[in-house]
N, CA, C and O of each residue as an XYZ file, in Angstrom:
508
protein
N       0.846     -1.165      0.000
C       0.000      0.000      0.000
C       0.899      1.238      0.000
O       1.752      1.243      0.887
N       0.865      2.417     -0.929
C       1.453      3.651     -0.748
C       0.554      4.866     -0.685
O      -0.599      4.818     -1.112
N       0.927      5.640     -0.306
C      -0.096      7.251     -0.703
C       0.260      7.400     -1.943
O       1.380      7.092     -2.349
N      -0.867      7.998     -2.829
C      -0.290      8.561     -3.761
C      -0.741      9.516     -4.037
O      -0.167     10.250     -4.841
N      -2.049      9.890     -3.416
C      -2.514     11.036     -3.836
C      -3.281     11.544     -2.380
O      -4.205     10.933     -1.844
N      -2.578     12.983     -1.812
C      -3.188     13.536     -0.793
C      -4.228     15.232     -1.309
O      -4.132     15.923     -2.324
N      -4.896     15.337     -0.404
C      -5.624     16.435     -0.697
C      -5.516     18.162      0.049
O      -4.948     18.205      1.140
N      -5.862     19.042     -0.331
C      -5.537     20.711      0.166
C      -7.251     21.143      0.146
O      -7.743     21.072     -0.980
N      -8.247     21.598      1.312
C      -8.813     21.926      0.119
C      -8.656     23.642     -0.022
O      -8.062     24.320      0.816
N      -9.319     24.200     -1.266
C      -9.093     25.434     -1.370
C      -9.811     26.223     -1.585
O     -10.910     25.673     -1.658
N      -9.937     27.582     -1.799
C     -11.641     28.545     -1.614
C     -11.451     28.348     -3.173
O     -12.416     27.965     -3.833
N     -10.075     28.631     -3.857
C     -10.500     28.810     -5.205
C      -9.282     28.493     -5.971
O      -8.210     29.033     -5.695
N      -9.405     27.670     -6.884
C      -8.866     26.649     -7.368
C      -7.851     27.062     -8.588
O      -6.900     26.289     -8.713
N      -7.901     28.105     -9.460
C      -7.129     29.232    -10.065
C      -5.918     29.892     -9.228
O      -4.702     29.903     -9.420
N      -6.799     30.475     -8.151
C      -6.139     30.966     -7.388
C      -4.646     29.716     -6.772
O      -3.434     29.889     -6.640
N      -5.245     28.935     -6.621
C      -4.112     27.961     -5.762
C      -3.338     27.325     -6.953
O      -2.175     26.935     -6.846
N      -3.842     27.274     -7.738
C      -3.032     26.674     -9.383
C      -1.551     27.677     -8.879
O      -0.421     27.356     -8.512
N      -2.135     28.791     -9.056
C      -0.709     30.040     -9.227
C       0.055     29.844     -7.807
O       1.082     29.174     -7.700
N      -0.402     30.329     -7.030
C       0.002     29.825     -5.723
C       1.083     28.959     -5.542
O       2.213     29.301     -5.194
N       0.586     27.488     -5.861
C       1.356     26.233     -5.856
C       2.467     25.862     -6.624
O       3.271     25.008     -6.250
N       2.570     26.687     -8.058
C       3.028     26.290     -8.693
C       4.440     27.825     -9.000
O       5.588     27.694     -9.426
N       3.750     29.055     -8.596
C       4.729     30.071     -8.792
C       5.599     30.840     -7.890
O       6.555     31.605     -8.021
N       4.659     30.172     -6.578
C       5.507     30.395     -5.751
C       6.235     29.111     -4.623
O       7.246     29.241     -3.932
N       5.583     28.234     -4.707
C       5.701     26.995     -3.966
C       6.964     26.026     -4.929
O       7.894     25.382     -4.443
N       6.651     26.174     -6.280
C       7.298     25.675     -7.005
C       6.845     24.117     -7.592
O       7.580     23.312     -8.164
N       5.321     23.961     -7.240
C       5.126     22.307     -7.658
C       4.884     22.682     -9.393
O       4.846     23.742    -10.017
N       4.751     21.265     -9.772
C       4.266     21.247    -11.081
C       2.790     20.948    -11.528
O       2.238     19.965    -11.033
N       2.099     21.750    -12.452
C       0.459     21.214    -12.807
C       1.149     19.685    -13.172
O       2.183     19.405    -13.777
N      -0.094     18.665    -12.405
C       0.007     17.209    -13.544
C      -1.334     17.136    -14.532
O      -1.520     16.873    -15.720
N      -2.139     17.500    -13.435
C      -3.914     17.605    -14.076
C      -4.718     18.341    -13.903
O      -4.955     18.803    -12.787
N      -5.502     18.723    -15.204
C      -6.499     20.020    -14.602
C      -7.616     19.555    -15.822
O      -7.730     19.906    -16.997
N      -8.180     18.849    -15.191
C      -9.461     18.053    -16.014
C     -10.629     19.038    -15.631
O     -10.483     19.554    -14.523
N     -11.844     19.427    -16.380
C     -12.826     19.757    -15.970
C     -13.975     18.865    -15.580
O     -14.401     18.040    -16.389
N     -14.532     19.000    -14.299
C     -15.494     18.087    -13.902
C     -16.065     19.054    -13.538
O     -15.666     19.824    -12.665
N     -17.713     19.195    -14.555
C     -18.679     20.018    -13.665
C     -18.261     21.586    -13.676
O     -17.739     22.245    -14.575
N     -18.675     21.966    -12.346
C     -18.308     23.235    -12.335
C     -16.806     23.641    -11.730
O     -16.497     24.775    -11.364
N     -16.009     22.561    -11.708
C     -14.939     22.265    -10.559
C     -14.001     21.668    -11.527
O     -14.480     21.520    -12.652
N     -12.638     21.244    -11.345
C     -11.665     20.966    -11.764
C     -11.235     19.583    -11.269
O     -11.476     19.350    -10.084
N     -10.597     18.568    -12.036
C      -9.426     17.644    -11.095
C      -7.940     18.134    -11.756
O      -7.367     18.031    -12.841
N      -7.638     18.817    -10.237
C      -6.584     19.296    -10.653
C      -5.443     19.250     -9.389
O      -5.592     19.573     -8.210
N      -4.586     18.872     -9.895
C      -3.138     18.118     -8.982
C      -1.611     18.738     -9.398
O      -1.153     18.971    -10.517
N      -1.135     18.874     -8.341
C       0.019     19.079     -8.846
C       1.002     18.074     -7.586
O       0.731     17.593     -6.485
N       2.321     18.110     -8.537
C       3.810     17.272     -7.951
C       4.604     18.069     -8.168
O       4.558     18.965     -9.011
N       5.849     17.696     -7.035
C       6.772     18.018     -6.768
C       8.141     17.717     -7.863
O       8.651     16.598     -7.913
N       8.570     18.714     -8.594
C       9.600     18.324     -9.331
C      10.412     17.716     -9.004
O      11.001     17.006     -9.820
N      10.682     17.740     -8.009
C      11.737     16.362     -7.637
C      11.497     14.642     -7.351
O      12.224     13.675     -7.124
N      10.204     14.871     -7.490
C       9.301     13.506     -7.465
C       8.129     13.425     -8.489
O       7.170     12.763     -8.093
N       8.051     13.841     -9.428
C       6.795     13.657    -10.472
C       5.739     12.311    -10.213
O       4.536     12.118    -10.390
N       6.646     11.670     -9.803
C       5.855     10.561    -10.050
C       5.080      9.626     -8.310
O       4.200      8.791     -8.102
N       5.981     10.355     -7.522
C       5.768     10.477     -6.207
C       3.679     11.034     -5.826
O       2.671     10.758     -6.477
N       3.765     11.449     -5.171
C       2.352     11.669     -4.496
C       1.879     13.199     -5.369
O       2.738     14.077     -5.439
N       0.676     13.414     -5.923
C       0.188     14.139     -6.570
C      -0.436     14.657     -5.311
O      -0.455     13.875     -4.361
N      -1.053     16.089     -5.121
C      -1.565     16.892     -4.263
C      -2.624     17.278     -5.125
O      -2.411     17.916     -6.156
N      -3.773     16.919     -4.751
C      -5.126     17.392     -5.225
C      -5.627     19.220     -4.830
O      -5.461     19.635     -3.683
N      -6.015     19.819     -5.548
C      -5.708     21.185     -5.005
C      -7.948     21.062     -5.315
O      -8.644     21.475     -6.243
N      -8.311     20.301     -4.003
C      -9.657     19.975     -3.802
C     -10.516     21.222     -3.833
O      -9.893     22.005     -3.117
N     -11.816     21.958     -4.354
C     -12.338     22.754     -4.282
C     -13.382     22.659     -2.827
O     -14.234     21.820     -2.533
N     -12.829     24.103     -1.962
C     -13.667     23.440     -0.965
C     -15.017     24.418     -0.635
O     -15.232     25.481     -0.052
N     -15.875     23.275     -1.456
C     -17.440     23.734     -1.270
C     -18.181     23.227     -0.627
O     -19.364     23.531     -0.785
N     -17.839     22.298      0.314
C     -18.794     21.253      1.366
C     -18.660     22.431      2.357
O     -17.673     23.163      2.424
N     -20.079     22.550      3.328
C     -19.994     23.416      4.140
C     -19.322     22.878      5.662
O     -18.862     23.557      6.579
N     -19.462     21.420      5.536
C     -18.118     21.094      6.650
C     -17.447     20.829      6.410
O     -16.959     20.249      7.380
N     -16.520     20.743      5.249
C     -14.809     21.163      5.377
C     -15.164     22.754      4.941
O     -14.046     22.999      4.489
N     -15.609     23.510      4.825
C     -15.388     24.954      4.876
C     -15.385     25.180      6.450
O     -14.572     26.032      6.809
N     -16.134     24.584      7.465
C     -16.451     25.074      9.097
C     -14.692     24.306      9.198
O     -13.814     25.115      9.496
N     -14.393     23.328      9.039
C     -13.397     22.732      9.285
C     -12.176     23.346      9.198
O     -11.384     23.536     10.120
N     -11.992     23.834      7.322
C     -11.089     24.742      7.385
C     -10.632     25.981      8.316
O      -9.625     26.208      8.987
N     -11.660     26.580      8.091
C     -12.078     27.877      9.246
C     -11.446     27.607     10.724
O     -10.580     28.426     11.032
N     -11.664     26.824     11.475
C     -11.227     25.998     12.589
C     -10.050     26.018     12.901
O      -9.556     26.715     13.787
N      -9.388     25.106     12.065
C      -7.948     24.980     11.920
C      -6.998     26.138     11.327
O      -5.798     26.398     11.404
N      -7.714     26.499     10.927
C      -6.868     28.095     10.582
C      -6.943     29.069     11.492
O      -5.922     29.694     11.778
N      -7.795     29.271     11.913
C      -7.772     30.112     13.374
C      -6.978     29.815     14.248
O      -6.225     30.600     14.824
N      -7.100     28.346     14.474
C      -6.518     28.010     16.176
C      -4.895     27.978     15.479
O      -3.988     27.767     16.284
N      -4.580     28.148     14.259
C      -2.934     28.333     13.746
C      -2.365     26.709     13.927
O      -1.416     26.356     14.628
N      -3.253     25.834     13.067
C      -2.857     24.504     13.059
C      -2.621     24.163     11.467
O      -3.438     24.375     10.571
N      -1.310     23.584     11.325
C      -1.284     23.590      9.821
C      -2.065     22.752      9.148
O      -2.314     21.741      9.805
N      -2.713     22.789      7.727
C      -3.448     21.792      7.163
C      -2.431     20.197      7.119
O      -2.734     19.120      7.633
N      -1.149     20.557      6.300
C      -0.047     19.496      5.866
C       1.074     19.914      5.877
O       1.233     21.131      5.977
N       2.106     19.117      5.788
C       3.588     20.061      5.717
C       4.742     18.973      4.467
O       4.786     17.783      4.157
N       5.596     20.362      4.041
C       5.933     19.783      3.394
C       7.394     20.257      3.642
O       7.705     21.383      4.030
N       8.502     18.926      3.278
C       9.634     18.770      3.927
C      10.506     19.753      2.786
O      10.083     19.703      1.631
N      11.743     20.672      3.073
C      12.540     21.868      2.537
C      14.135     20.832      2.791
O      14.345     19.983      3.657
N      14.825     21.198      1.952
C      16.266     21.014      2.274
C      16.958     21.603      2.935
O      17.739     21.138      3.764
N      16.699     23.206      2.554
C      17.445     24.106      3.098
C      15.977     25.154      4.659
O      15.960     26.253      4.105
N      15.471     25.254      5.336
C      14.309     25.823      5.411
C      14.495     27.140      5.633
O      13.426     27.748      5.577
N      15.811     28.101      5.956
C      15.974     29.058      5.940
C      15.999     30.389      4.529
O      15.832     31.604      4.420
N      16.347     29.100      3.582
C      16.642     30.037      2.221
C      15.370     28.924      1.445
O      15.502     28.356      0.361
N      14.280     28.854      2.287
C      12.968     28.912      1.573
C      12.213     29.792      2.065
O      11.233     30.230      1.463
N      12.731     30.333      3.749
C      12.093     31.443      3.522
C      12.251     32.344      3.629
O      11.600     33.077      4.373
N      13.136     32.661      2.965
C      13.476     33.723      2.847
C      13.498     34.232      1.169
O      13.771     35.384      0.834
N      13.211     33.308      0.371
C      12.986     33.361     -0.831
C      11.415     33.548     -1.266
O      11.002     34.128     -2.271
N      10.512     32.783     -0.055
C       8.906     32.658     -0.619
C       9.054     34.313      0.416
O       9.443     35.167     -0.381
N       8.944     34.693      1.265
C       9.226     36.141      1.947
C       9.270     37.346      1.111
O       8.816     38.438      1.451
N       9.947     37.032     -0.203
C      10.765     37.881     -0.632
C       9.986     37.835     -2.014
O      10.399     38.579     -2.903
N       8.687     36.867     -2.310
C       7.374     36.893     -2.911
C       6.141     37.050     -2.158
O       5.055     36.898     -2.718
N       6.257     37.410     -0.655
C       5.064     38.186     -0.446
C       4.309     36.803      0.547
O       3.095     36.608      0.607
N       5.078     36.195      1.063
C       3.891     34.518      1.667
C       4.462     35.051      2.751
O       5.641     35.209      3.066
N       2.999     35.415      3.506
C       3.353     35.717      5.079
C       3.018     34.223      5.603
O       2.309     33.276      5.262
N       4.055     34.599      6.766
C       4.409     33.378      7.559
C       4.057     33.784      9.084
O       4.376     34.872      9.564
N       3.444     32.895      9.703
C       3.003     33.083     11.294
C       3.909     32.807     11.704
O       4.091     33.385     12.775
N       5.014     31.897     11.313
C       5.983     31.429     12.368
C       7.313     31.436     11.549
O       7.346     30.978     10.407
N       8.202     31.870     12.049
C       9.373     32.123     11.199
C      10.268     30.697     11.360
O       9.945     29.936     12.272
N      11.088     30.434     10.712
C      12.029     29.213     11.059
C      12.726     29.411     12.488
O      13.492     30.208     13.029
N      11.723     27.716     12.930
C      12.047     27.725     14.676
C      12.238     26.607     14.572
O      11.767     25.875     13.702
N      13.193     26.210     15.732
C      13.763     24.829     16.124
C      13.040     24.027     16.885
O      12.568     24.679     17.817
N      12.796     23.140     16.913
C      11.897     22.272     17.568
C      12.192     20.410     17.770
O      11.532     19.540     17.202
N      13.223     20.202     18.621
C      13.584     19.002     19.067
C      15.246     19.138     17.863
O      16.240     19.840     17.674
N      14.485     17.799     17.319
C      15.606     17.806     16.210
C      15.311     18.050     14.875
O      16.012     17.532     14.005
N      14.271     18.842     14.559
C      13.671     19.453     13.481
C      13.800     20.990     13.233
O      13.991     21.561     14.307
N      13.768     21.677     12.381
C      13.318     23.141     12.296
C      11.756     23.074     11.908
O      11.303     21.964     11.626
N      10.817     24.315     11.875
C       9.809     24.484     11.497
C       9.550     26.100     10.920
O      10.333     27.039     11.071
N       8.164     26.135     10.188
C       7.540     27.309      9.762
C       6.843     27.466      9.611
O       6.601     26.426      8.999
N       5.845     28.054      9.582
C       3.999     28.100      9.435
C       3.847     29.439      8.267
O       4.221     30.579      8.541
N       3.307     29.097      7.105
C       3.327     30.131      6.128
C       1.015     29.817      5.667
O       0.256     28.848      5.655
N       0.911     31.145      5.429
C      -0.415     31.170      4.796
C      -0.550     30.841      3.117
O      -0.061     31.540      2.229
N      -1.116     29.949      2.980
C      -1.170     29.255      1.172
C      -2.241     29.898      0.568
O      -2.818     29.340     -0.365
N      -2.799     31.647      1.199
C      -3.569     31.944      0.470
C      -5.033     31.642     -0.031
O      -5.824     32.449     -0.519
N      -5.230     30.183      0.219
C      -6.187     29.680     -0.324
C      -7.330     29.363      0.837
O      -8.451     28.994      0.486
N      -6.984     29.528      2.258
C      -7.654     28.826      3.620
C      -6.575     28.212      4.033
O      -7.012     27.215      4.609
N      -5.552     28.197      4.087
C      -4.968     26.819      4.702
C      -3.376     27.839      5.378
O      -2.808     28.881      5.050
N      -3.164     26.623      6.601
C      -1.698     27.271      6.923
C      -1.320     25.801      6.949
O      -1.814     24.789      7.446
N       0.018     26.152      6.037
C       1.355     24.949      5.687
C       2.282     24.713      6.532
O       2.724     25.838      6.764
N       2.857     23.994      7.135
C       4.413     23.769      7.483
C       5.094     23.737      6.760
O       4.614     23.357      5.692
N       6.393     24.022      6.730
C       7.586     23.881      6.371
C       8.129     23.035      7.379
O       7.885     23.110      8.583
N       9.083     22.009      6.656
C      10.083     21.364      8.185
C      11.697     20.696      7.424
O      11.909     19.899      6.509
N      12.186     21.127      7.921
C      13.867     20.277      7.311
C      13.918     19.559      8.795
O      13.597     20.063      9.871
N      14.435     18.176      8.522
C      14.765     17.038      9.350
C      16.307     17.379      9.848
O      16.905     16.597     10.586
């Protein structure tokens, strides 16, 4: 059994296309039209073939209460692992992604909490 495909969801799905891809740096894989909504995913250039991220439209009114929730109380949706995490942010910073939490140390990890614009707050983490 592997993951291969995890989900984001988002207020608006254009919006997070650009987002994800111009400042985050993933790649579009799919942007099918279904309906009034999209299937649309993107991967990580360094893994194409690795786990696709569904960039989910979120119109259910409980994952909208849900989202809402977790964004308030400053809990990240997902996180995604950096090589370097200082000169990521200081590079996404330097495009405008405010961050609640700046690169902080935490055991034997670093961390970061950045806003994805879309409803959601991300981690950052280098191991």
């Amino acid at each position: 059994m592997k993951i291969k495909l995890n989900s984001v969801f988002v207020d608006d799905q254009d919006k997070a296309l650009t987002f994800y891809t111009e400042v985050l740096g993933f790649v579009k894989k799919h942007d099918m039209p279904i309906g009034n909504f999209k299937w649309l995913t993107v991967v990580s250039p360094e893994g194409p073939d690795d786990i696709e991220l569904v960039l989910e439209p979120n119109d259910n009114p409980a994952a909208k209460k849900f989202q809402k929730a977790i964004f308030e109380q400053g809990i990240p949706l997902t996180a995604f692992a950096v090589e370097d995490i200082q000169k990521e942010y200081e590079r996404m910073e330097k495009l405008g992604v405010v961050f609640s939490m700046q690169p902080t140390k935490v055991g034997v990890t670093t961390i970061a909490i950045f806003d994805d614009t879309c409803g959601n707050l991300i981690q950052l983490y280098e191991a």
